[in-house]
C-alpha positions in Angstrom: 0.9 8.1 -13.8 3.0 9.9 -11.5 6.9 9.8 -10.2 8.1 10.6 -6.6 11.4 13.0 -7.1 13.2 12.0 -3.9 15.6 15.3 -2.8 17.9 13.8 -0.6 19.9 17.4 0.3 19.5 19.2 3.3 19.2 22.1 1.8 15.0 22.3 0.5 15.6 24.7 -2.9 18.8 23.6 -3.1 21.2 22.2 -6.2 19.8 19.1 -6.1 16.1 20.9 -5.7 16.9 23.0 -8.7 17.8 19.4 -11.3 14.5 17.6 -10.0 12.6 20.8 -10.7 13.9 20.6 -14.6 12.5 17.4 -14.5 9.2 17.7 -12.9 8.3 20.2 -15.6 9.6 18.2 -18.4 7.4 15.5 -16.9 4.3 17.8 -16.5 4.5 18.6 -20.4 4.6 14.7 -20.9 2.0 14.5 -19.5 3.2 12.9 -16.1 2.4 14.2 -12.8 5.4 14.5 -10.3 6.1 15.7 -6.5 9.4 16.6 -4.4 9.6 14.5 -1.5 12.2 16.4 0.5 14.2 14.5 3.4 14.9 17.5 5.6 16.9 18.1 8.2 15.8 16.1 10.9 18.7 13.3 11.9 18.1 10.0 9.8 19.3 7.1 11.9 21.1 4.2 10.1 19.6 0.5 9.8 20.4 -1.0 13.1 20.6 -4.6 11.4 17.7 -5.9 13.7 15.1 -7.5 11.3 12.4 -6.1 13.2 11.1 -4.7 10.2 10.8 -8.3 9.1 8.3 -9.4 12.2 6.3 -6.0 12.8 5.7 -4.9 9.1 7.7 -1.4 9.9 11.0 -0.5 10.7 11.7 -0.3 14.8 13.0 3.5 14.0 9.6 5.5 13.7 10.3 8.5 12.0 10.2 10.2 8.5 11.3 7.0 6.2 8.6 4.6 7.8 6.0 7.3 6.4 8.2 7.9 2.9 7.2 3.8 2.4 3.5 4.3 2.9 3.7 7.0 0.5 5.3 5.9 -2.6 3.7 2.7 -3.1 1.1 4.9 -5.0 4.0 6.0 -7.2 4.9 4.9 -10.6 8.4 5.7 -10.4 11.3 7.3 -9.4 14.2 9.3 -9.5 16.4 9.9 -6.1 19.1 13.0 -6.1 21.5 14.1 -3.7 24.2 16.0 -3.6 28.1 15.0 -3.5 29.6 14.8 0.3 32.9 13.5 -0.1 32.7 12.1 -3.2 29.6 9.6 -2.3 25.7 10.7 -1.6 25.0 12.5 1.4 25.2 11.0 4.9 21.2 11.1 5.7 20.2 9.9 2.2 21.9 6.8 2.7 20.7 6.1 5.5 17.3 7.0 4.6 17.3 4.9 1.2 19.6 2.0 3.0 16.5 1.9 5.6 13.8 2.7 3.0 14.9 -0.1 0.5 15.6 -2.5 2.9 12.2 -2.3 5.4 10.1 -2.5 2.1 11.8 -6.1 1.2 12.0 -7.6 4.3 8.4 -6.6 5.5 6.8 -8.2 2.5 6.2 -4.4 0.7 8.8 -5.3 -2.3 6.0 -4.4 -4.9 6.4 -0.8 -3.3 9.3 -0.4 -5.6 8.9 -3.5 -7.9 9.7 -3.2 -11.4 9.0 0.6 -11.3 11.2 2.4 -13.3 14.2 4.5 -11.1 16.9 6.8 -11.9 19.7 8.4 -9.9 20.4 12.0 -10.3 23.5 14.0 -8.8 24.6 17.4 -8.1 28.4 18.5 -7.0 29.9 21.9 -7.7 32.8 19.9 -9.1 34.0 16.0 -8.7 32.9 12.9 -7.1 29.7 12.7 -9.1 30.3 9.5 -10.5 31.0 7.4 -7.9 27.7 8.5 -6.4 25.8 8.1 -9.3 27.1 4.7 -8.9 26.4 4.4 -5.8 22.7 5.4 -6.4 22.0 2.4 -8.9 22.4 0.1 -6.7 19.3 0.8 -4.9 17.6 -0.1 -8.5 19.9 -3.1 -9.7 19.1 -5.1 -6.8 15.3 -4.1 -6.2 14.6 -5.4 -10.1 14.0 -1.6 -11.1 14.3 -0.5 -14.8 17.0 2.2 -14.5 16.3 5.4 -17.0 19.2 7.0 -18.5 19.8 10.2 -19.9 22.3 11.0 -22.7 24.8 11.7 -20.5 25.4 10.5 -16.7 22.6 12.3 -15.2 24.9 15.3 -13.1 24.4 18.8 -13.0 27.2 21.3 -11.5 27.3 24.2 -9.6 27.9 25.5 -5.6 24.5 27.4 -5.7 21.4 26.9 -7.4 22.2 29.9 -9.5 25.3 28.2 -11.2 23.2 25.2 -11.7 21.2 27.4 -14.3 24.3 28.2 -16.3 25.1 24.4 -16.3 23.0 23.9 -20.2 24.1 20.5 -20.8 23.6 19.6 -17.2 19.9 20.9 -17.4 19.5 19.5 -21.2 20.4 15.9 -19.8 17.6 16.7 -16.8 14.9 17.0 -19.6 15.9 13.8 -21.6 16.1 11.9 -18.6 12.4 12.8 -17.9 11.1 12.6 -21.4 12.9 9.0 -20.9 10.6 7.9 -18.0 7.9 9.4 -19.3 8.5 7.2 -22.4 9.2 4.0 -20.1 6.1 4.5 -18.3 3.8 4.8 -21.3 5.0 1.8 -22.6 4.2 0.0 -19.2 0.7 1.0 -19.4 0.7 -0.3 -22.8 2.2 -3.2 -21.6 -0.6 -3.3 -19.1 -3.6 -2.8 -21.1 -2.2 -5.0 -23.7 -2.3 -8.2 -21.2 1.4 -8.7 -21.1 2.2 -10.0 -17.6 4.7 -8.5 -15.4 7.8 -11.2 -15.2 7.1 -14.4 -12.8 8.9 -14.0 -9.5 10.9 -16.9 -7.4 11.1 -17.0 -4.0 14.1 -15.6 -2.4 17.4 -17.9 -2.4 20.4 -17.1 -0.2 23.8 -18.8 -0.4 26.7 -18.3 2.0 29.6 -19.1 0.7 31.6 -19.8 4.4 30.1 -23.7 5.0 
C-alpha cells in the first residue's frame, strides 16, 4: 500500500514539504510506503470548461497534471497540502487539482481516486488556514473519498521551514493524521480480503433547477 503526498507549494522543501515529510515517515514506520509529488513552478493553466477531456480521454492542456493522473491511479491514497495565499490554497494548486479532479471523472478514470482515502493538509505562517482546509475537502466530498482526520484540523504554522519544527502540536497532529490512514487503509485491505464489496455505484444524475 502506498499514498501519493501531493505538495502543492512552489517552493520544493518548503513549509508545506516539511508537514508531508512528518507524515511520510510516520507512514514508513506503519508500514506504508509514500512519495512527494511536487507541482513545481511551471504555470498551471486553469480548466478551460471545454469537455474535451470527456471525448479524447485527457485533458486538451498537455502538461504536468495530465501525467499526475496516470500516476496516481496506482496509489492507495492521498493527502494534498498547500500553503495559505490569501486566505485560500495557492493559485497553481487549484488549478492543478480543479483540472486533475475533473479530467479523471469526465474521461471515465473516476476509480483513479474512487473511494481511496484523502486528507487535506495546510500550512500558513499565521491565518487563513481554515478556510483552505475547507476548501481542500471538497475535492474528497464530492469524488466519494473517505476523508482522514487528525485530532486537530490538520495545519501546521510557521514563515520558514525552520519555524515549522518549533510548531509541536502542528507536527504531533501530522503523525496522527498518518497513523490514521495507515489505519483506514489496513482496514480496506481487510475489507478486501474479507470479500466485502466496495459500495454499488449509479450512474450519474444531473438536475438543473432553471426549467
Amino acid at each position: 500500500m502506498k499514498v501519493l503526498l501531493f505538495n502543492g507549494s512552489p517552493h520544493k522543501n518548503g513549509c508545506t514539504y516539511t508537514a508531508l515529510s512528518e507524515i511520510s515517515k510516520t507512514l514508513k514506520e506503519e508500514g506504508i510506503d509514500s512519495e512527494i509529488f511536487q507541482i513545481g513552478i511551471d504555470p498551471i493553466a486553469g480548466c478551460r470548461a471545454c469537455y474535451a477531456c470527456g471525448k479524447i480521454g485527457r485533458c486538451v492542456i498537455n502538461d504536468k497534471v495530465n501525467d499526475f493522473i496516470d500516476y496516481a491511479k496506482d496509489f492507495d491514497g492521498f493527502i494534498i497540502g498547500s500553503p495559505v495565499h490569501y486566505a485560500s490554497a495557492c493559485g497553481g494548486a487549484v488549478s492543478f487539482l480543479d483540472r486533475a479532479f475533473f479530467t479523471a471523472f469526465q474521461s471515465g478514470r473516476g476509480d483513479v481516486f474512487l473511494h481511496k482515502p484523502g486528507a487535506a493538509v495546510v500550512s500558513a505562517r499565521r491565518a487563513g488556514t481554515t478556510a483552505t482546509f475547507d476548501q481542500l475537502n471538497k475535492y474528497f466530498t464530492i469524488t466519494q473519498m473517505p476523508i482522514i482526520s487528525g485530532r486537530y484540523w490538520n495545519m501546521v504554522h510557521g514563515a520558514t521551514p525552520e519555524q515549522v519544527l518549533e510548531d509541536k502540536e502542528g507536527l504531533q497532529n501530522m503523525r496522527i493524521l498518518a497513523r490514521n490512514m495507515a489505519w483506514h487503509l489496513k482496514c480496506k485491505q481487510a475489507a478486501d480480503q474479507a470479500g466485502i464489496p466496495m459500495p454499488k455505484q449509479e450512474d450519474t444524475v444531473f438536475t438543473n433547477f432553471i426549467r
